[in-house]
N, C-alpha and C positions, 0 to 999 in steps of 0.2 A: 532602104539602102541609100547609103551617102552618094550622092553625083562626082564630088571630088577624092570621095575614098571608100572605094567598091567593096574593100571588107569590112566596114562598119555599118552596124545594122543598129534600127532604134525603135522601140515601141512604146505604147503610153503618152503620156503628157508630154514627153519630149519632141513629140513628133507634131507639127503643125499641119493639122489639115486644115485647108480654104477654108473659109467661111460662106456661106450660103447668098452675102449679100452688106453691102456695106454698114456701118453700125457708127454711129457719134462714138464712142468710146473703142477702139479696138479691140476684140476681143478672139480667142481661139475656137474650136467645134470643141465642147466638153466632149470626156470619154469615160465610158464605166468600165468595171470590169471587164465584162463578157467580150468586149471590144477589144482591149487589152489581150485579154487572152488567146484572142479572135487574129488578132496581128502578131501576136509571137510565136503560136502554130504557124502561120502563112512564114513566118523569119526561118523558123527551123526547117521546115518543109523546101524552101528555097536556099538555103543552105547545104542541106542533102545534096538538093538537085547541081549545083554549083561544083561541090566533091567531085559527084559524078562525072560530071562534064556535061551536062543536058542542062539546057536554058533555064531561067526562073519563069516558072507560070500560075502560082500558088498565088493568088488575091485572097485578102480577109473579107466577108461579108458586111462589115462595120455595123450586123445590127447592136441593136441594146437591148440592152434588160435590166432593171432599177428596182433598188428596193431602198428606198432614203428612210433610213431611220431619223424623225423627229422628236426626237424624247419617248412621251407615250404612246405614238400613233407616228404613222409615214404617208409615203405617197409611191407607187408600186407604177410601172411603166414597161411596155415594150412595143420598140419602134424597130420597124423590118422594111430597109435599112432606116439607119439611126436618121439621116438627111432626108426629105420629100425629094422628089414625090415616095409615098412610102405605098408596102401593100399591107402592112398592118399597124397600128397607131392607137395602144388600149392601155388606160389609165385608171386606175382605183387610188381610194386611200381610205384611212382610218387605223383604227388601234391592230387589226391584224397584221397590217403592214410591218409593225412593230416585232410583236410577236414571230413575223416569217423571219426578218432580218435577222432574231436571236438566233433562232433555228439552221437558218442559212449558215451565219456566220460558223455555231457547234460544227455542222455537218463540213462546211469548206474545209477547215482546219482541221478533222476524223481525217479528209482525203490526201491532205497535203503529208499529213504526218505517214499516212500509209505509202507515199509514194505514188498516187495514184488519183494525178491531174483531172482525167478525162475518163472516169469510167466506162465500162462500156455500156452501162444501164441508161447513165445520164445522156449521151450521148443518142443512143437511139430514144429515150424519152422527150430530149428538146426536137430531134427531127419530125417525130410525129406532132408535135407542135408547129414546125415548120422553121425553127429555129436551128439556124447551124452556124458553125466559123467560117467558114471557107468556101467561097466561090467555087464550083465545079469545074 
């Protein structure tokens, strides 16, 4: 939420979180999807609650989750949260990574097209993970 204009809201790369710690070249906190998505639920959700007339209390979790397609092979990550200190911090690569990314991507675009952001499979499948958007 904007400080000098309380009804504009912003998610994504637009949005500059701190940086962890000073850097020779200046640079922003990258963000992935999951994160993205992760703060635009927390917009909506605090949007509602603004309607309403009940305070904003909806924080996003900022974790990640990565899957960098490199040509034929990637590199596969998830950070909870995305900044240290973390409670989870697990890292693959190789040609699967690849292959998941294709897959990801088919399956992303089946969901959007149905209307149907957050299912409710996925949803309680990434919790049992321990993976979620939203701060409780």
């Amino acid at each position: 939420q904007s400080p000098q204009h309380p009804a504009i809201f912003a998610a994504g790369v637009c949005v500059a979180l701190p940086p962890l710690e000073q850097t020779p070249v200046p640079v922003g906190v990258p963000k992935t999807g999951f994160m993205i998505e992760s703060m635009t639920t927390a917009i909506v959700e605090n949007i509602l609650s603004l309607e309403q007339g009940e305070a904003m209390k909806t924080r996003p979790t900022l974790n990640a989750i990565c899957l960098a397609d490199m040509g034929d092979k990637g590199a596969a990550f998830v950070a909870l949260p995305q900044n240290p200190p973390r409670n989870v911090n697990w890292f693959r690569k190789g040609k699967w990574v690849h292959l998941a990314k294709i897959a990801f991507e088919k399956y992303f675009l089946a969901k959007m097209r149905s209307g149907h952001s957050e299912p409710v499979y996925e949803k309680y499948v990434l919790k049992l993970l321990g993976i979620v958007r939203l701060n409780d």
